[in-house]
C-alpha positions as CSV (number, residue, x, y, z in Angstrom):
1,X,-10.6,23.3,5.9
2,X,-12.0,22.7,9.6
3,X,-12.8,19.4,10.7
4,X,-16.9,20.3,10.3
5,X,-16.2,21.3,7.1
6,X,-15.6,17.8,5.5
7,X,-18.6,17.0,7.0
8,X,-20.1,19.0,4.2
9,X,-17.8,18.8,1.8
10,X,-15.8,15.7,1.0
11,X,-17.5,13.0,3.2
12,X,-20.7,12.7,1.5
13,X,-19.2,13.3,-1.6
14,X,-16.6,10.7,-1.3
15,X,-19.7,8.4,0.3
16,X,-21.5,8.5,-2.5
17,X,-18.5,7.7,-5.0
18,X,-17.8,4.0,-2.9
19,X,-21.1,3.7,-0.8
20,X,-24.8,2.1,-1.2
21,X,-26.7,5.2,-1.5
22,X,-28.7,7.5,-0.6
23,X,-27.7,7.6,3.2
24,X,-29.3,6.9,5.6
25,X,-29.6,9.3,8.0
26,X,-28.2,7.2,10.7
27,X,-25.4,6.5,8.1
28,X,-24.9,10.8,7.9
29,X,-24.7,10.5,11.5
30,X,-21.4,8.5,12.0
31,X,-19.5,10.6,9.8
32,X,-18.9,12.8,12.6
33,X,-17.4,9.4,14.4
34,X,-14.8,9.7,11.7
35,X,-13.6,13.1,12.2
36,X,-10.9,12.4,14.7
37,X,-9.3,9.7,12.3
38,X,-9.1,12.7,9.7
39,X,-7.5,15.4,12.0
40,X,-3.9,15.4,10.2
41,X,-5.4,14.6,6.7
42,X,-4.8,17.3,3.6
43,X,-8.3,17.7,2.1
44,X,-9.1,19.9,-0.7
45,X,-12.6,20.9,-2.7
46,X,-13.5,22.6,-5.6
47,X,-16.8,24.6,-5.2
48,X,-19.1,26.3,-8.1
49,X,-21.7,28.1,-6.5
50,X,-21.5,27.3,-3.0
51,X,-21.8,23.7,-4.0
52,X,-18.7,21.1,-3.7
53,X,-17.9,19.9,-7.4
54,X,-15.5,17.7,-6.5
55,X,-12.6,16.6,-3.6
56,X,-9.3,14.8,-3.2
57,X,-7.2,13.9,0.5
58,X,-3.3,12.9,1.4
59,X,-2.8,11.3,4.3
60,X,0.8,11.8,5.8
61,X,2.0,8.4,5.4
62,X,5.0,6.9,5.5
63,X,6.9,3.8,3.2
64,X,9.3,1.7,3.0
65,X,11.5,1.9,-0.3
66,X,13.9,-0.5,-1.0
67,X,14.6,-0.3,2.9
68,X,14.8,3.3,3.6
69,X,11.4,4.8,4.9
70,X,10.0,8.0,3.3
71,X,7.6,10.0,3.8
72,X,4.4,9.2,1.4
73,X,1.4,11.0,0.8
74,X,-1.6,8.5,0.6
75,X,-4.1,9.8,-1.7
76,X,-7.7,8.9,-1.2
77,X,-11.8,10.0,-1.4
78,X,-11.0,11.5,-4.7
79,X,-14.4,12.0,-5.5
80,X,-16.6,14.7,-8.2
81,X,-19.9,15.7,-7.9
82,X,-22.1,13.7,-10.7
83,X,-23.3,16.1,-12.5
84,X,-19.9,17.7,-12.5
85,X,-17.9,14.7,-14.4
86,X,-15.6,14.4,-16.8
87,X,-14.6,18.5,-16.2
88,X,-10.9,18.0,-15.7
89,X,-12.2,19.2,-11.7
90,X,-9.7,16.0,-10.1
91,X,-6.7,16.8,-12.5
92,X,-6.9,20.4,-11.6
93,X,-7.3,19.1,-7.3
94,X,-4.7,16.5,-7.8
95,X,-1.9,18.5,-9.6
96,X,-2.7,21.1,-6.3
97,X,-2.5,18.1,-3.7
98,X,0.6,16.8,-5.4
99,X,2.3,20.2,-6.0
100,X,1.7,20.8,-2.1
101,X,2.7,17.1,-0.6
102,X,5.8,17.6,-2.5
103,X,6.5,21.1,-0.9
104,X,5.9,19.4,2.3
105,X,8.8,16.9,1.9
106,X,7.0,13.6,1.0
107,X,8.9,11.9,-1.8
108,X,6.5,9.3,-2.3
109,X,2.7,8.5,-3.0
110,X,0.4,5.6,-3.5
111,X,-3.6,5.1,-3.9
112,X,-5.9,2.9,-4.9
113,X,-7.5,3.6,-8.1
114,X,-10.6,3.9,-9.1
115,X,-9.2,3.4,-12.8
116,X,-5.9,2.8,-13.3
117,X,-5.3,3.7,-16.6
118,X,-6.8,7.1,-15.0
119,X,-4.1,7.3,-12.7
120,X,-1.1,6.1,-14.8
121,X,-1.4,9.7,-16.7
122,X,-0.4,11.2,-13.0
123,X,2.7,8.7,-13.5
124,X,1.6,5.9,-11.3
125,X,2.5,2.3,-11.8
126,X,0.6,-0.4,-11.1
127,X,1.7,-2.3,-7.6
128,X,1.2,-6.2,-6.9
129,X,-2.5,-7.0,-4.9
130,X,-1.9,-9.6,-1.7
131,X,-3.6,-12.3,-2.2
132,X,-6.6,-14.1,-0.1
133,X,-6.2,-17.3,0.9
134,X,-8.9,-19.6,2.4
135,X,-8.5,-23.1,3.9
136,X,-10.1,-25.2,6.0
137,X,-8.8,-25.8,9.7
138,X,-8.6,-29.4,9.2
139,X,-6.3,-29.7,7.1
140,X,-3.7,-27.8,9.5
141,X,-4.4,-31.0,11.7
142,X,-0.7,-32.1,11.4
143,X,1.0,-28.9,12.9
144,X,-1.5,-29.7,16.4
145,X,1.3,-32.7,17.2
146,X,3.6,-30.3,16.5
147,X,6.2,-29.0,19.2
148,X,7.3,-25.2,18.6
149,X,9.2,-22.9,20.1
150,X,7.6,-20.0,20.7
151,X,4.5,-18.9,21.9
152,X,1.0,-17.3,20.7
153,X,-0.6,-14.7,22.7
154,X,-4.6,-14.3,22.4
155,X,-6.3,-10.6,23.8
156,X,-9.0,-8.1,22.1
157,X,-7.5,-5.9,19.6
158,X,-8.2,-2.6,22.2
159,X,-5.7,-4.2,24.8
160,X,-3.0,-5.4,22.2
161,X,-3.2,-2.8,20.0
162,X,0.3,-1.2,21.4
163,X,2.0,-4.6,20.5
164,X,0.2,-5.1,17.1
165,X,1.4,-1.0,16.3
166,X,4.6,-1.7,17.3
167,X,5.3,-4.6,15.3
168,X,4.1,-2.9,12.3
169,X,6.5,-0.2,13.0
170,X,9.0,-3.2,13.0
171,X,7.7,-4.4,9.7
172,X,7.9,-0.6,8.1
173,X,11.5,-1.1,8.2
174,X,12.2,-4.2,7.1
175,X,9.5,-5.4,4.4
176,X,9.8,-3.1,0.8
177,X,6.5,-1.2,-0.1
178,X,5.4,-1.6,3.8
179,X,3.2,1.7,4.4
180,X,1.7,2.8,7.8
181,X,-0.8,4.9,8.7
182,X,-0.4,8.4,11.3
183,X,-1.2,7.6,14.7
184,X,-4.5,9.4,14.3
185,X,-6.0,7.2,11.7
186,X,-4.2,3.8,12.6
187,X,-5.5,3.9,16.2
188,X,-9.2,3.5,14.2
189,X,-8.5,-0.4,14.6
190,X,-8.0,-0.2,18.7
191,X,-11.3,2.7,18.5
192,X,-13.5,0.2,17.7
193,X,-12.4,-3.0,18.9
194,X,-14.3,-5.6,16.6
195,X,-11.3,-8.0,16.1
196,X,-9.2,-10.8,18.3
197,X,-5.2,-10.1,18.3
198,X,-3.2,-13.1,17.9
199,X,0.4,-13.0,18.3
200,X,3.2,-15.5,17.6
201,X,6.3,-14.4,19.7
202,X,9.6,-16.1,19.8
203,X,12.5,-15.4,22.8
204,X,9.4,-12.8,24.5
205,X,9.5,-10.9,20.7
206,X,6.7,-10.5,18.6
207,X,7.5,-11.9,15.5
208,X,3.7,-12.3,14.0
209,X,0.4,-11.0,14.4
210,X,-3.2,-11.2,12.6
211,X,-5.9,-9.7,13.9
212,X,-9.4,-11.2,13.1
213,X,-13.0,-12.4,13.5
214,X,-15.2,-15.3,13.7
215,X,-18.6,-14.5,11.9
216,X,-20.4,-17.2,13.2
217,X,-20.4,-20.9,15.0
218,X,-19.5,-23.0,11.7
219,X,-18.6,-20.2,9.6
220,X,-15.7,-18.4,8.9
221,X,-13.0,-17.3,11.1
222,X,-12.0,-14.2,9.4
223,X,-8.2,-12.9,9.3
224,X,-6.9,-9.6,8.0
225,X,-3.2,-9.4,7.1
226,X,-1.4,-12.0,8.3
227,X,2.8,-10.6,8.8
228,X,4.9,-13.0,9.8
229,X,9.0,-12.6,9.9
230,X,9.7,-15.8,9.6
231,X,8.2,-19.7,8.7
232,X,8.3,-20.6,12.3
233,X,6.0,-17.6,13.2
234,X,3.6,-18.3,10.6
235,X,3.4,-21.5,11.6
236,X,2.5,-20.7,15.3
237,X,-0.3,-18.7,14.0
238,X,-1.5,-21.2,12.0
239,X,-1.4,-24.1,14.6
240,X,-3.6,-21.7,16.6
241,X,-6.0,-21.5,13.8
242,X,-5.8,-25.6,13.8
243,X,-7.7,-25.5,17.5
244,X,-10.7,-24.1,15.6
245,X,-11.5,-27.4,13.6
246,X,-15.0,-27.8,15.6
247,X,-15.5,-23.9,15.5
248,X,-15.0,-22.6,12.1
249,X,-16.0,-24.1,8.6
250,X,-12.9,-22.1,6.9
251,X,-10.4,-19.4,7.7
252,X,-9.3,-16.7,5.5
253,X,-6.7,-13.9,5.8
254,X,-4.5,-11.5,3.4
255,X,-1.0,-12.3,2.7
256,X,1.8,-10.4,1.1
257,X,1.8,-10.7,-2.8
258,X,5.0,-13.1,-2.3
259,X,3.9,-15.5,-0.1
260,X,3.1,-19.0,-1.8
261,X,0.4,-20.8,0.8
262,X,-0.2,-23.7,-1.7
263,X,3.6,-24.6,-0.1
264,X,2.8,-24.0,3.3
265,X,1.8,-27.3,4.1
266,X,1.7,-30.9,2.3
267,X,-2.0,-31.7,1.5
268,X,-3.3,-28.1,2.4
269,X,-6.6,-27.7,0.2
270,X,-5.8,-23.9,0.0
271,X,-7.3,-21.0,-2.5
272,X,-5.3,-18.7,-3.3
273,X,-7.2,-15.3,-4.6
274,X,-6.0,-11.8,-6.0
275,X,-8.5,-10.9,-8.5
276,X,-8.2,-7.3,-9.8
277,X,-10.8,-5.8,-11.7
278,X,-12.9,-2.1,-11.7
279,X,-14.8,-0.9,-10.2
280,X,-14.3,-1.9,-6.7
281,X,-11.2,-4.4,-6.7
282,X,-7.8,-2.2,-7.9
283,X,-4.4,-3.1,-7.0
284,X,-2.4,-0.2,-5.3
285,X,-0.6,2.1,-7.5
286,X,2.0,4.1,-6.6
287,X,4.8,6.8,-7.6
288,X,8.2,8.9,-6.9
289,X,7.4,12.6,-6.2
290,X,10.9,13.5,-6.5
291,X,14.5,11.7,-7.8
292,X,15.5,12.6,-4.6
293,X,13.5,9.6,-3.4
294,X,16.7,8.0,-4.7
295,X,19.3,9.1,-3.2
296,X,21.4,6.5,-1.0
297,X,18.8,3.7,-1.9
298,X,20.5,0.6,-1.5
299,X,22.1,-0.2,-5.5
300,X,23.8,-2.7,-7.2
301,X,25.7,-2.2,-9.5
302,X,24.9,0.2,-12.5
303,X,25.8,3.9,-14.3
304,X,23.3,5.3,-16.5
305,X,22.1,8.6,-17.6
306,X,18.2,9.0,-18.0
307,X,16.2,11.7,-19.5
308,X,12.5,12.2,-17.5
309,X,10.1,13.4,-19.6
310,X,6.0,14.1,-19.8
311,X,5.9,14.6,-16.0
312,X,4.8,17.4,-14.0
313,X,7.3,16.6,-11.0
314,X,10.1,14.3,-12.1
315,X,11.9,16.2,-15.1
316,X,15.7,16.8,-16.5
317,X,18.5,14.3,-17.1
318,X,19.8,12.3,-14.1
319,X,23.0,10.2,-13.7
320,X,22.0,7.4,-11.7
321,X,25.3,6.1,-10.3
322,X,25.1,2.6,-8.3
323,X,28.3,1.4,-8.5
324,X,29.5,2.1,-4.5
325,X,25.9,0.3,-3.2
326,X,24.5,3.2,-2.5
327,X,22.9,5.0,-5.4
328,X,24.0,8.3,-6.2
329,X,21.7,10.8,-8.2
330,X,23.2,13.9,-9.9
331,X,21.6,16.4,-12.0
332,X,23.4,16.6,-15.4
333,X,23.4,19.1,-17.0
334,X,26.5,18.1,-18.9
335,X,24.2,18.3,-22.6
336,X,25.7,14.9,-23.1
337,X,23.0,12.9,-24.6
338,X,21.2,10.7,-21.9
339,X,21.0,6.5,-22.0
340,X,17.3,6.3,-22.0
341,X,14.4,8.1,-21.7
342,X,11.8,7.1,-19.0
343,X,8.5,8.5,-17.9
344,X,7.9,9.3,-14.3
345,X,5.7,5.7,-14.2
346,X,8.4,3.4,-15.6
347,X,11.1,5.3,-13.4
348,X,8.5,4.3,-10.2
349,X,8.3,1.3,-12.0
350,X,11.9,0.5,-11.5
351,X,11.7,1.4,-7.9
352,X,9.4,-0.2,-6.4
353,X,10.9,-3.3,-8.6
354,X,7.7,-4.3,-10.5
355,X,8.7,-3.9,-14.0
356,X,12.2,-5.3,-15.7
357,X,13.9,-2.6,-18.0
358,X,13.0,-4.8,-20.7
359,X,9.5,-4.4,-20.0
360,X,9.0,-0.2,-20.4
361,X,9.7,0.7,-24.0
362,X,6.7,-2.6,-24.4
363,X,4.4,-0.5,-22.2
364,X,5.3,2.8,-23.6
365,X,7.3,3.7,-20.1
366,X,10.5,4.5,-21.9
367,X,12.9,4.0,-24.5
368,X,16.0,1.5,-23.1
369,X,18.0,0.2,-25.6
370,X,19.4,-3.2,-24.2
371,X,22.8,-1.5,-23.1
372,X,20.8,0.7,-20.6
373,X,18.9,-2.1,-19.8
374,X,21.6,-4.1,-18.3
375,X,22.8,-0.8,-15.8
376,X,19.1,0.1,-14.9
377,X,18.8,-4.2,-14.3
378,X,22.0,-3.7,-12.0
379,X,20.9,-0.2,-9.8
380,X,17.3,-1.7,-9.4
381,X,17.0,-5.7,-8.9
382,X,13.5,-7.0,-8.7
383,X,11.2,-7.0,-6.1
384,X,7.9,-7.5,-4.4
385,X,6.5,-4.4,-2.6
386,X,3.6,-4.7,-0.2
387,X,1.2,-1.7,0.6
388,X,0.2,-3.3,3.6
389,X,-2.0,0.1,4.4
390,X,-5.2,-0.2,3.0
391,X,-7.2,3.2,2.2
């Protein structure tokens, strides 16, 4: 479709799906402020009569798996008409968007649900949420005597933006689950130019950033994801946030789902918040589009043979082979019987590294006898992905 047509189409349907509604008319008038943050963006409808019934969109994203980046489709404004519900109309635009972001190359995808239990039949698993956290700036009164190396730098988002983008960039290829947006939609945060960059750099590298907002005098100083490489750069933008103890009532900002702020300081009265719940407050799901997502992942050690079932995408019997650190994926088609059986979720599932083997036959993921376990343990250690990309 042309960029008018979502106009249309899929703006106000997605609008009213996840907006206060009706619009307002001046509200209808800044969707064509959007367009240019859509250009790239696969968009597709259903129409009966003229009329869109319902619409789904992948944006060409890219993640970070187990520290090899891939291409991933974000999928987003799923939306259906109301009186067009409950038809099967998304399945039938999601098994199209897929079936085509797969063609296209991307291995991966990720979204955040509306449902999840919706999503987990498309073979999504559930991903951690980052947490909020909120303290007041007087309690990081200590870190003010404090002598750092390092430095913070302090400029409006619209002239930092170029360092901010490339430090994510720097963070896609080092932080597991890390997802960026295309150029097109990520430069949406320089565009408007409502937030303060704050940067923490150490031997002239960046090696931290938040960007954020102060509401009000004696109100909140308002952070959005705070990434930090290291506890010496998190600290430097937190001894920043210390100078606002006559300014600011509290500060919040997003942290990865990892990070454990109650430690961060002795005596830090600090709430820590990832409620999940529907509608309106999902964690991020996400999913392999092919086994070849795979292939030369870092591994430890492990041989196994799985059987893929009930999927659309990720099907037949696989020899997942870790043993040389990189893991090897062959097709066999040997008609040997296979280890375990896993669905495409609880093969994402061990991925991403938010599940233990243990844990799929319990959730009806798989069957793993204890055998399997222990290999599928070795080839996929846990861990803790971040989205980071919020859409």
């Amino acid at each position: 479709m042309t960029a008018d047509d979502r106009l249309t189409t899929s703006f106000p349907l997605a609008a009213y799906a996840f907006e206060s509604s009706p619009l307002t008319a001046a509200r209808v008038e800044q969707f064509r402020d959007y367009l240019p943050y859509h250009q790239g963006n696969t968009t597709l409808v259903l129409e009966e009569g003229g009329e869109t019934r319902a619409a789904v969109t992948a944006i060409p994203m890219r993640q970070n798996l187990r520290g090899v980046v891939l291409p991933m489709a974000g999928v987003a404004g799923v939306a259906t008409h109301p009186l067009a519900r409950r038809q099967g109309h998304v399945r039938t635009l999601l098994h199209q968007l897929l079936d085509e972001m797969r063609d296209e190359g991307f291995r991966l995808s990720a979204l955040y649900p509306f449902r999840p239990s919706f999503y987990a039949r498309f073979g999504y698993t559930g991903l951690p949420k980052p947490r909020m956290v909120s303290f007041i700036p007087a309690d990081l009164g200590s870190l003010l005597r404090a002598e750092l190396p390092g430095e913070v730098g302090w400029e409006r988002i619209s002239a930092g933006y170029p360092a901010w983008r490339a430090f994510t960039e720097r963070c896609l290829t080092h932080r597991h689950g890390f997802s960026l947006f295309p150029d097109y939609r990520a430069v949406g945060l320089r565009d408007r130019d409502e937030h303060w960059l704050l940067t923490a750099r150490v031997d002239g590298e960046v090696t931290g950033a938040v960007a954020y907002r102060i509401d009000e005098h004696g109100g909140t100083l308002h952070g959005n994801e705070l990434l930090a490489t290291d506890p010496l750069s998190r600290t430097l933008l937190l001894q920043f946030f210390a100078r606002h103890v006559d300014q600011v009532e509290r500060v919040t900002v997003q942290v990865p789902p990892n990070e454990l702020p109650e430690l961060w300081l002795t005596d830090l009265d600090v709430h820590v918040d990832a409620r999940v719940g529907r509608p309106g407050s999902s964690a991020p799901m996400a999913r392999l589009l092919s086994v070849d997502a795979l292939s030369g992942l870092p591994s430890g050690p492990g041989r196994v043979r799985v059987e893929l079932t009930g999927d659309r995408w990720l099907t037949g019997t696989h020899l997942l082979d870790g043993t040389t650190g990189a893991l090897e994926v062959v097709d066999d088609r040997s008609g040997r019987a296979p280890t375990a059986t896993l669905t495409a979720a609880g093969l994402s599932a061990l991925a991403y590294g938010v599940l233990d083997p243990a844990e799929l036959p319990l959730r009806g993921l798989g069957e793993v006898p204890a055998d399997a376990a222990v290999e599928l343990r070795g080839i996929f250690p846990h861990r803790v992905p971040y989205l980071f990309a919020d859409f």
